[in-house]
BALOBA-1460 file (C-alpha; in Angstrom, 3 decimals):
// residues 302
<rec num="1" residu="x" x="87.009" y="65.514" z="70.426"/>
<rec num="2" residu="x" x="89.225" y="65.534" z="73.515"/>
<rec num="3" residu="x" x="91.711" y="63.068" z="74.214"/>
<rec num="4" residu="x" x="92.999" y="62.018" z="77.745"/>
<rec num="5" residu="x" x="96.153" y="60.555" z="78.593"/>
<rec num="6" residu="x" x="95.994" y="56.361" z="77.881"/>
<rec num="7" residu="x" x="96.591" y="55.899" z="81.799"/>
<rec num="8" residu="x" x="93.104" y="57.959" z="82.498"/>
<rec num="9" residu="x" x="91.356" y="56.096" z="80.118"/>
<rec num="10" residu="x" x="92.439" y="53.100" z="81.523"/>
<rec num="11" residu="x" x="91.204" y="54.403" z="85.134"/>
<rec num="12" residu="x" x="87.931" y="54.706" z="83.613"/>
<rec num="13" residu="x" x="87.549" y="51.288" z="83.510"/>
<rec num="14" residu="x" x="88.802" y="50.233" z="87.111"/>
<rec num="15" residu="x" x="86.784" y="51.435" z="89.572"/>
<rec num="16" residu="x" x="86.252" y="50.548" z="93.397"/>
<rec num="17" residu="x" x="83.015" y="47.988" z="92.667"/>
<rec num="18" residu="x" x="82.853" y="47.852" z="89.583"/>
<rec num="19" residu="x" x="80.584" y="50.736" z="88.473"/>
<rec num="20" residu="x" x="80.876" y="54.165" z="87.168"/>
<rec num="21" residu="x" x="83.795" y="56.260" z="88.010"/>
<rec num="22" residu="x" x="83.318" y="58.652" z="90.983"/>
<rec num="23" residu="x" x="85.407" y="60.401" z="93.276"/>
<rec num="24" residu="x" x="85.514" y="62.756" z="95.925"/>
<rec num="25" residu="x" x="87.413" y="65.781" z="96.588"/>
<rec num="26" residu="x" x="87.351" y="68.727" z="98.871"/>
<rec num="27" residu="x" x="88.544" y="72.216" z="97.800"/>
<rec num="28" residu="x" x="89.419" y="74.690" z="100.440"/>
<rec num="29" residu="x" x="89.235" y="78.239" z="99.537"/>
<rec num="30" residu="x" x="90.178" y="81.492" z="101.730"/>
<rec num="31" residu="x" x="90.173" y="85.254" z="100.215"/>
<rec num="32" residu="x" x="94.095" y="87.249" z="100.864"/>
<rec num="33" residu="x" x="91.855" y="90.492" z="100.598"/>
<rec num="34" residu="x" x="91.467" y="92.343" z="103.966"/>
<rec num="35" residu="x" x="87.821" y="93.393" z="103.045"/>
<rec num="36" residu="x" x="86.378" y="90.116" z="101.499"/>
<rec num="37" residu="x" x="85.634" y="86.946" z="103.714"/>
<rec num="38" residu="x" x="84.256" y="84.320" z="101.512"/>
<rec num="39" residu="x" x="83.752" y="82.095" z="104.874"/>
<rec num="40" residu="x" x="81.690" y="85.207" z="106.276"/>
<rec num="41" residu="x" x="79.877" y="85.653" z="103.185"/>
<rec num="42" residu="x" x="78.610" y="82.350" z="102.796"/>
<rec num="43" residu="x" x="77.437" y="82.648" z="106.074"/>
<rec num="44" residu="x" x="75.259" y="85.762" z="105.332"/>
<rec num="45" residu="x" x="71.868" y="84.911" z="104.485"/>
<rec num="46" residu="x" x="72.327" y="87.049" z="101.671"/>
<rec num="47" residu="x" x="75.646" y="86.883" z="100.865"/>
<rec num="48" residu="x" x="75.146" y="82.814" z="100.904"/>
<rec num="49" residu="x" x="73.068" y="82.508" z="97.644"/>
<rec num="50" residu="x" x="76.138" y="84.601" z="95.205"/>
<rec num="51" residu="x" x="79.335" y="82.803" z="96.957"/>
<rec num="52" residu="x" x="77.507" y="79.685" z="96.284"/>
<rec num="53" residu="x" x="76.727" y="80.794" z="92.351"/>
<rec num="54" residu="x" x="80.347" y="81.989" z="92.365"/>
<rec num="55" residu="x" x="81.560" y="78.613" z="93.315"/>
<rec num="56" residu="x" x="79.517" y="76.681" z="90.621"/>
<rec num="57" residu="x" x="80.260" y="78.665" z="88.121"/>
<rec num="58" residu="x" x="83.867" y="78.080" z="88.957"/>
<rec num="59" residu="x" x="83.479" y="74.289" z="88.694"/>
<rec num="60" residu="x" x="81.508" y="74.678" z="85.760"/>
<rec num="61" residu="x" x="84.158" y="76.523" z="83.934"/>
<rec num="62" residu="x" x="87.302" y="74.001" z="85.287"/>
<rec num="63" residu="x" x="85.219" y="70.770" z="85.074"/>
<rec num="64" residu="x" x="83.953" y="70.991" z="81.727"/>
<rec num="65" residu="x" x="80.234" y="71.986" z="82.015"/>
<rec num="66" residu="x" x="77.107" y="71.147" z="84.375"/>
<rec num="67" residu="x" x="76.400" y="67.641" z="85.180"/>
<rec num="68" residu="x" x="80.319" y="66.675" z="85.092"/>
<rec num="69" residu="x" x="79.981" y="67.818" z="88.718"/>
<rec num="70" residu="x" x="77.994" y="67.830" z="92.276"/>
<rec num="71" residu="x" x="78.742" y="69.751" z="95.227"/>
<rec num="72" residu="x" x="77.487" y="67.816" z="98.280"/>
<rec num="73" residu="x" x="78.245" y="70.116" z="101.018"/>
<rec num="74" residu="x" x="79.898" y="73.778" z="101.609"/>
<rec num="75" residu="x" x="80.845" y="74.520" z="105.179"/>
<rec num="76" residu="x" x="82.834" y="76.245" z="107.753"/>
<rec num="77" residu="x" x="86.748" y="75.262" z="107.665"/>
<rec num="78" residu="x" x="87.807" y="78.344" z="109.380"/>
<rec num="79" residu="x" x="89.331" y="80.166" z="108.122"/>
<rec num="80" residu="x" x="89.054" y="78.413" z="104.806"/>
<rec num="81" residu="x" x="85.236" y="77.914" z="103.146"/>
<rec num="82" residu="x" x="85.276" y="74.012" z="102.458"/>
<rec num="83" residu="x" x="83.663" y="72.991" z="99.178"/>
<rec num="84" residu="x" x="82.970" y="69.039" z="99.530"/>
<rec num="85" residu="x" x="82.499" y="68.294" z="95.345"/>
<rec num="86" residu="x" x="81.838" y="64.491" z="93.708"/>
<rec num="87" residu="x" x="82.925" y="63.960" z="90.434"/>
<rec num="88" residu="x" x="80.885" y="61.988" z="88.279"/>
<rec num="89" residu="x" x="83.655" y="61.001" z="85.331"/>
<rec num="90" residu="x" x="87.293" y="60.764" z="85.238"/>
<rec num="91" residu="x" x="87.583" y="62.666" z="81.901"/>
<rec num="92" residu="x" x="85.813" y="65.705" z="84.219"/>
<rec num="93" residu="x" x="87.745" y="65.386" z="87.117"/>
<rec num="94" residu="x" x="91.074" y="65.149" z="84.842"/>
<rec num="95" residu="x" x="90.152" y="68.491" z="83.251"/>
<rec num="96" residu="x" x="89.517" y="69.869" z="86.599"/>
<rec num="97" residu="x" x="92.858" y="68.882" z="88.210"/>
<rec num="98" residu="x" x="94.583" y="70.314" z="84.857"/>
<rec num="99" residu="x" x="92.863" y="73.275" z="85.371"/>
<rec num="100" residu="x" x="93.535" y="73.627" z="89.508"/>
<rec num="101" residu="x" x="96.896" y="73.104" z="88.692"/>
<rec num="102" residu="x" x="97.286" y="75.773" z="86.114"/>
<rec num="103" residu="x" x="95.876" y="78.280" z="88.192"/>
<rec num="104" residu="x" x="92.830" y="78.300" z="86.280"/>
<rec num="105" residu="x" x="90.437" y="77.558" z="88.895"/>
<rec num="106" residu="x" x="91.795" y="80.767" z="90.949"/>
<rec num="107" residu="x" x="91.584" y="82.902" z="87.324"/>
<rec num="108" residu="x" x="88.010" y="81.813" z="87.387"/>
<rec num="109" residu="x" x="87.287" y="81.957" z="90.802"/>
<rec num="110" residu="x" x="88.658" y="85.087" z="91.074"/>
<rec num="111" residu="x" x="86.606" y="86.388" z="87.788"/>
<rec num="112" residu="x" x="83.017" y="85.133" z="88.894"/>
<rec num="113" residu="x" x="83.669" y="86.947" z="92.462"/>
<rec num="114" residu="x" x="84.572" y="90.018" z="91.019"/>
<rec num="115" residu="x" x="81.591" y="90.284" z="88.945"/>
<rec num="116" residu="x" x="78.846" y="88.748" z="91.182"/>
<rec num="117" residu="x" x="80.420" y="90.668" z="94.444"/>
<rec num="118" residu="x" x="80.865" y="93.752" z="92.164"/>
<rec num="119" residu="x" x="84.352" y="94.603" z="93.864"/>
<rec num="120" residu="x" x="85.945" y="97.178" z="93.190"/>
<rec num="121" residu="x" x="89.581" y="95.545" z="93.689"/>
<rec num="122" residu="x" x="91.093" y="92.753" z="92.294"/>
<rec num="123" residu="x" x="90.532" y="89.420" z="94.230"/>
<rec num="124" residu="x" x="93.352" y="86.867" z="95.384"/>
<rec num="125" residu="x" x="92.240" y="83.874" z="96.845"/>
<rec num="126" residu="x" x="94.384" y="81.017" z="98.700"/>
<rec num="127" residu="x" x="93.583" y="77.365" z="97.562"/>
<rec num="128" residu="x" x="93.817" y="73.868" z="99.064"/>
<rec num="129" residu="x" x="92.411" y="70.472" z="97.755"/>
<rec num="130" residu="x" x="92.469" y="67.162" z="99.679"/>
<rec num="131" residu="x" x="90.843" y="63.559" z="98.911"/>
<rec num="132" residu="x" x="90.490" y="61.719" z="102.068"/>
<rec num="133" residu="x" x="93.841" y="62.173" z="104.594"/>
<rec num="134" residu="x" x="95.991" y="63.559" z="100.957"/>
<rec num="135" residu="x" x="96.997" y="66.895" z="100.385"/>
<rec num="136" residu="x" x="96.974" y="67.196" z="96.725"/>
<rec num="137" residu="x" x="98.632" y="70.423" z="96.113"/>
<rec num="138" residu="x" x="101.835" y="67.932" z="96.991"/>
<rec num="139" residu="x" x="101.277" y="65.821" z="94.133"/>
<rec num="140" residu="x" x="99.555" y="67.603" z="91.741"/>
<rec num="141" residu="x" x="102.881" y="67.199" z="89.101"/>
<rec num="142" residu="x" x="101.429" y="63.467" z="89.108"/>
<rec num="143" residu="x" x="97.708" y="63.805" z="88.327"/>
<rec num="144" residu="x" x="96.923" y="60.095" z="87.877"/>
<rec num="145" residu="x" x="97.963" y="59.924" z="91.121"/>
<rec num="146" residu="x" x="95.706" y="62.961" z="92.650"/>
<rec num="147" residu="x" x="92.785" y="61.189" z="90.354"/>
<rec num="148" residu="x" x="93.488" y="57.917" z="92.471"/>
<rec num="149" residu="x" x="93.084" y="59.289" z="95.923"/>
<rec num="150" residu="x" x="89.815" y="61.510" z="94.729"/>
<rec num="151" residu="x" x="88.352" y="57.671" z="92.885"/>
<rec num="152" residu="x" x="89.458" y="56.092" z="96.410"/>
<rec num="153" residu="x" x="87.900" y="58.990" z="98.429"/>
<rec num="154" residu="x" x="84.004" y="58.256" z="98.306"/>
<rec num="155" residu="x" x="81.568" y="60.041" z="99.351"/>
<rec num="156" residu="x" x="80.060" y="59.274" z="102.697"/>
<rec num="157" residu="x" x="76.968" y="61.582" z="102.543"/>
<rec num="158" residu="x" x="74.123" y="62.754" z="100.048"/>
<rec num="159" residu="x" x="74.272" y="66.025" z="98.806"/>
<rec num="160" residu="x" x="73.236" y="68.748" z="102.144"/>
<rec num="161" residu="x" x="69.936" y="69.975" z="102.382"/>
<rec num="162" residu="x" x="71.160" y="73.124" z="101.765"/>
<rec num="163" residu="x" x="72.380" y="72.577" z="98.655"/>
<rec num="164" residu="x" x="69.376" y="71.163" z="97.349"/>
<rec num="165" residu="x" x="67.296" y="74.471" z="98.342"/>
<rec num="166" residu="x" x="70.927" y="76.270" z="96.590"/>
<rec num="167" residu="x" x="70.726" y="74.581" z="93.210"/>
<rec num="168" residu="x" x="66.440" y="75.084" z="93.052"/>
<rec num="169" residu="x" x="67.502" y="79.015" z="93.694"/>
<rec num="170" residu="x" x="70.238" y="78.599" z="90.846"/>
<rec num="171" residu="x" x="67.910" y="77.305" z="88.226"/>
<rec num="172" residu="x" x="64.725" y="79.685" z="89.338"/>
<rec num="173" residu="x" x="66.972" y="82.654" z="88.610"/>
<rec num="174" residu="x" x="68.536" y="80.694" z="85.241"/>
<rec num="175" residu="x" x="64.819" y="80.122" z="84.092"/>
<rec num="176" residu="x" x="63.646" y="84.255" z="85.743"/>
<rec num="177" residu="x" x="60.098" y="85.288" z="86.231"/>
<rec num="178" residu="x" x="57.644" y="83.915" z="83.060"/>
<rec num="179" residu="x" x="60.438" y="81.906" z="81.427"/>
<rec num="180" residu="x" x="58.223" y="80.081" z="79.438"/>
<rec num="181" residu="x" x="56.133" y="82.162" z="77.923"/>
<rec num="182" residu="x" x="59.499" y="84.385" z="77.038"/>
<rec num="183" residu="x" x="61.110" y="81.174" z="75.341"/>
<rec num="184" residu="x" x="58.238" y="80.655" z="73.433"/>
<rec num="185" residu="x" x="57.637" y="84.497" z="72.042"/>
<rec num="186" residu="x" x="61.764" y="84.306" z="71.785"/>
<rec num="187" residu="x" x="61.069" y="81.289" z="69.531"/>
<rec num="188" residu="x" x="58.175" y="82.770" z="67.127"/>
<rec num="189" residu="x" x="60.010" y="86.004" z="66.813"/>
<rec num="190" residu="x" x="63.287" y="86.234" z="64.035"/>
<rec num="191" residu="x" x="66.636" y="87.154" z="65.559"/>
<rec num="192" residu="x" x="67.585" y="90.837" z="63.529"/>
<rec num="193" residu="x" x="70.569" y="89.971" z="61.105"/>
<rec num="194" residu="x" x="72.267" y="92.585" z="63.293"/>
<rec num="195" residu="x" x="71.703" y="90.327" z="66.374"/>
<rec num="196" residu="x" x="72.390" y="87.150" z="67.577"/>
<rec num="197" residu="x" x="70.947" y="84.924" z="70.295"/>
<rec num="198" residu="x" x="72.762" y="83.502" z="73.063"/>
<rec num="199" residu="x" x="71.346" y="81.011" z="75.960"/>
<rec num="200" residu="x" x="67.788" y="82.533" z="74.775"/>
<rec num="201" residu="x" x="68.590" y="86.103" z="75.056"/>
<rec num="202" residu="x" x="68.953" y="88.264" z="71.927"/>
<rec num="203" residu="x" x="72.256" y="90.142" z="71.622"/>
<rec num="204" residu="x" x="73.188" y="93.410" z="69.414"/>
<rec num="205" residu="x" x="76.232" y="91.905" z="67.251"/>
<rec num="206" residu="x" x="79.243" y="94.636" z="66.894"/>
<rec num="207" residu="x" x="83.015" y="94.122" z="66.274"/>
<rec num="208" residu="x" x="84.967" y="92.923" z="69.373"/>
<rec num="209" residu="x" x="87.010" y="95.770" z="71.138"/>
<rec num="210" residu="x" x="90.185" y="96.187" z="73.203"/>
<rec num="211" residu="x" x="87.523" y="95.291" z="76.411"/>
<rec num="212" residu="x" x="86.447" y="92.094" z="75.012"/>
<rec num="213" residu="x" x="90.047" y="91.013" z="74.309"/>
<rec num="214" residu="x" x="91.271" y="91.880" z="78.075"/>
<rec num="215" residu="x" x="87.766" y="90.164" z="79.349"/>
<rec num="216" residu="x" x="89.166" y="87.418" z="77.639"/>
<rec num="217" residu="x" x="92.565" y="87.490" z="78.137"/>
<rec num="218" residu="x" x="91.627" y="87.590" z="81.910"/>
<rec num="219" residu="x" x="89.337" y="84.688" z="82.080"/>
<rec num="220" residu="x" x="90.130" y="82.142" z="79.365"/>
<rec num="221" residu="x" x="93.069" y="80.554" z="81.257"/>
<rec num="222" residu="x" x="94.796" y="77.643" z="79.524"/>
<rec num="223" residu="x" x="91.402" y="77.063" z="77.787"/>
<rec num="224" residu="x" x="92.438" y="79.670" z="75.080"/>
<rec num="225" residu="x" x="94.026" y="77.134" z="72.632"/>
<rec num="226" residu="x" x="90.707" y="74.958" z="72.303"/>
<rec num="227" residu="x" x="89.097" y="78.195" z="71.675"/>
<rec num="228" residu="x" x="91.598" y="79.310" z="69.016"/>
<rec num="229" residu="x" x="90.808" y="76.221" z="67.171"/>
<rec num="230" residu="x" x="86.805" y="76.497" z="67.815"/>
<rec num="231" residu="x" x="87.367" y="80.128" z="66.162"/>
<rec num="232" residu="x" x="90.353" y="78.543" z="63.694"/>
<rec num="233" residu="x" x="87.119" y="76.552" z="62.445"/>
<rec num="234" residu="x" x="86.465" y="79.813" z="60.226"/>
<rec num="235" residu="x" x="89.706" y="81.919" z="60.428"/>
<rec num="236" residu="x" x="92.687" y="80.439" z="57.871"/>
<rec num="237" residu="x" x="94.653" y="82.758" z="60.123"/>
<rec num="238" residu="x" x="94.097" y="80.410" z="62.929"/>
<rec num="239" residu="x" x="94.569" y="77.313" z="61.140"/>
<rec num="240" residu="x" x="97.736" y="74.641" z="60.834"/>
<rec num="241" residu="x" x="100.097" y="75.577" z="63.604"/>
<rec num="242" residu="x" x="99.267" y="78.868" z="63.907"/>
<rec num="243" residu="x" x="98.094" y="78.250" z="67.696"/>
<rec num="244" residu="x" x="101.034" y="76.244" z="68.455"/>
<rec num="245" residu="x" x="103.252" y="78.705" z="67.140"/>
<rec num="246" residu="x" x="101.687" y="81.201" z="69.141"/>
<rec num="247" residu="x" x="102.446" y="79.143" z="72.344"/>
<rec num="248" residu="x" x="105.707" y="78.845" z="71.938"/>
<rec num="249" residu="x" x="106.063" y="82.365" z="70.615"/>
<rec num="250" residu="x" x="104.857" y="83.545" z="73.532"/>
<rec num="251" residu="x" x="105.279" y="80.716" z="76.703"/>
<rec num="252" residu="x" x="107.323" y="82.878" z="78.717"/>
<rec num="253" residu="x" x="105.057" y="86.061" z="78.682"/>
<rec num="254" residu="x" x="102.335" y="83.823" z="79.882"/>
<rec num="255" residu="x" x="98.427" y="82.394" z="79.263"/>
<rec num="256" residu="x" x="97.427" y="86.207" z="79.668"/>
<rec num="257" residu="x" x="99.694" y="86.918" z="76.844"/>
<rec num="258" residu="x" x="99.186" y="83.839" z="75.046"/>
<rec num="259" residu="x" x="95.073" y="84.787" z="74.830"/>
<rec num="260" residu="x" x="95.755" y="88.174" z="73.977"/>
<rec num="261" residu="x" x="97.514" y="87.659" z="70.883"/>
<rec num="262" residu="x" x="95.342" y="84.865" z="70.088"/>
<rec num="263" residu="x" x="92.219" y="87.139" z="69.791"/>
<rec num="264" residu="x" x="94.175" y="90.095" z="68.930"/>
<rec num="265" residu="x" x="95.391" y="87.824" z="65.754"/>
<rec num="266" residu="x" x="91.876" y="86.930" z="65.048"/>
<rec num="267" residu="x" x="90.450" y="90.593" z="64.768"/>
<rec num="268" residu="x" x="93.722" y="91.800" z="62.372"/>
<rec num="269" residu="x" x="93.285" y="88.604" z="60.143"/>
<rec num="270" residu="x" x="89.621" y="89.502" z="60.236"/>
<rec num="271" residu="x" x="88.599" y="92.942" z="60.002"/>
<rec num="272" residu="x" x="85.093" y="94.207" z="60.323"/>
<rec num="273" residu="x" x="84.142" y="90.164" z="60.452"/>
<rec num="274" residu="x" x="85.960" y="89.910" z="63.920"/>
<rec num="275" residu="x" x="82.268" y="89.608" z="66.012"/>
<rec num="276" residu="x" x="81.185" y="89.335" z="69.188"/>
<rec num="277" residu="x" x="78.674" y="86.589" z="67.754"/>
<rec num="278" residu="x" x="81.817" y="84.453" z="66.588"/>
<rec num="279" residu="x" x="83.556" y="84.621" z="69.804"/>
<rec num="280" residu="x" x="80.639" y="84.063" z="71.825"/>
<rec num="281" residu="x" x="79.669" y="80.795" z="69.509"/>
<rec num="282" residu="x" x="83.250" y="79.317" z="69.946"/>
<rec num="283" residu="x" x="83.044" y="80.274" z="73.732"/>
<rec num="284" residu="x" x="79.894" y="78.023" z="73.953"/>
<rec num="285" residu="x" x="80.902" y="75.187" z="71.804"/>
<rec num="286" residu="x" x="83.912" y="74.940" z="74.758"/>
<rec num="287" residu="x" x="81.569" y="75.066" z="77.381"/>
<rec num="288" residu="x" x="82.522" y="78.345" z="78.773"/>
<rec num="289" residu="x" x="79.541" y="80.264" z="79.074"/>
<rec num="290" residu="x" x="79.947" y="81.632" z="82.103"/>
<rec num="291" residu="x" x="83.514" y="83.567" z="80.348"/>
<rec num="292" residu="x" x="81.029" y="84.213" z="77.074"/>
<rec num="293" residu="x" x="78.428" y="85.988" z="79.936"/>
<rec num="294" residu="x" x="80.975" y="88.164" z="82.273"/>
<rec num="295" residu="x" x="82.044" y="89.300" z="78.276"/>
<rec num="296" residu="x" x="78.384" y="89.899" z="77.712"/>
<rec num="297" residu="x" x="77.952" y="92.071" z="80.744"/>
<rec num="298" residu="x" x="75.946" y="94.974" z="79.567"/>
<rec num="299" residu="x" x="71.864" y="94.001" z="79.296"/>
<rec num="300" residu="x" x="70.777" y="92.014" z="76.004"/>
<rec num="301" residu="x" x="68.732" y="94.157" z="73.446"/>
<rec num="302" residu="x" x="64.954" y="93.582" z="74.701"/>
């Protein structure tokens, strides 16, 4: 279970009238490459639907999971792309901040463009997020202050047409053509003991490789430790201090670093039992799937 700072917890319980904790924030975000304009994209018919996938994703990931979340609008800060979000908890929006602050969001960002744009270069991306009149890239060394001016900031609209027609898109594609007759055949049929099933899709199961690790290594951001100790669950390599150790073995090289050895410890302490399957399952029990899919790129066994 996750614990927050005493002073968050204590937010949780003060809120503007009295009712569940909610916030408002609005993250601004601009591409630095010369041939990617995430403001133009969004405003391509076509290109609208995958910036907008990109961006939940990217919440997803740095909030915790769906329904910590709600974007209420998207629109044109030129030549930023404004992303107008509500926060439904303060545990969610605490994670989030943690995770702008880290860099995290841009990792992920940056990640979930790369794969749904299929780029062929590396993306950078600028990043600013207010709450009401503050800038909180000022203050974000003080994040019970940040999660004060996004409780105070309310929001003053419903969530954009658009948006609605957006998120009925998302979950059409999440449930594809047939869904439920799939689901139910998925359900009567046995997964092969070489396979395993993730998010109702049947996988082949093989031994992780040196692209898994950098897929990882690339994505995971500061979220690696949680999933050292979702994999430590079945790995005494992982177990005690082992992650700590590896934090402060490696802090200066980085979180790149820091995930690499984590998972590159994992397969030597585990041999021909270092699986996709295991990774993937500790991926999901930290609620990021959308890292466990970009690793599952290639098309599920049919």
């Amino acid at each position: 279970m996750r614990m927050f700072p005493f002073s968050v917890q204590r937010m949780a319980d003060k809120t503007v009238d009295g009712g569940q904790w909610t916030g408002c924030a609005v993250m601004f975000l601009q591409s630095l490459c010369p041939g990617v304009n995430l403001l133009s994209l969004y405003k391509d018919p076509q290109g609208k639907f995958i910036i907008f996938k990109v961006i939940k994703l990217t919440l997803t990931d740095s909030a915790g999971g769906l329904g910590t979340f709600e974007i209420l609008k998207v629109h044109d800060a030129d030549p930023f792309l404004g992303v107008e979000v509500k926060f439904v908890n303060v545990a969610a929006c605490h994670q989030f901040l943690e995770s702008y602050s880290s860099g995290a969001v841009r990792q992920y960002l940056c990640q979930h463009a790369c794969r749904l744009l299929a780029l062929s270069q590396e993306l950078t991306v600028e990043t600013q997020l207010k709450a009401g009149t503050h800038t909180l890239d000022r203050c974000l060394d003080k994040l019970d202050l940040c999660l004060q001016h996004i409780h105070l900031s309310q929001p003053e609209r419903l969530r954009d047409e658009e948006i609605d027609e957006l998120e009925q898109q998302l979950q059409s594609q999440a449930r594809g053509p047939a869904s439920q007759s799939v689901t139910i055949m998925q359900e009567e049929s046995p997964v092969p003991s070489n396979c395993f099933k993730f998010q109702n899709r049947v996988f082949e199961d093989r031994m992780l490789t040196a692209a898994d690790v950098q897929s990882f290594s690339n994505g995971v951001g500061r979220q690696w430790k949680h999933v050292g100790r979702a994999l430590g669950k079945n790995c005494r390599a992982l177990k005690g201090p082992a992650i700590d150790n590896l934090a402060y073995e490696y802090e200066r090289e980085g979180l790149y670093e820091q995930a690499y050895q984590l998972l590159s410890r994992f397969i030597q302490a585990e041999g021909r039992a270092a699986k996709l399957s295991r990774l993937v399952k500790a991926l999901e029990d930290c609620k990021l799937t959308s890292l466990a899919e970009n690793i599952l790129d290639p098309q599920p066994r049919e």
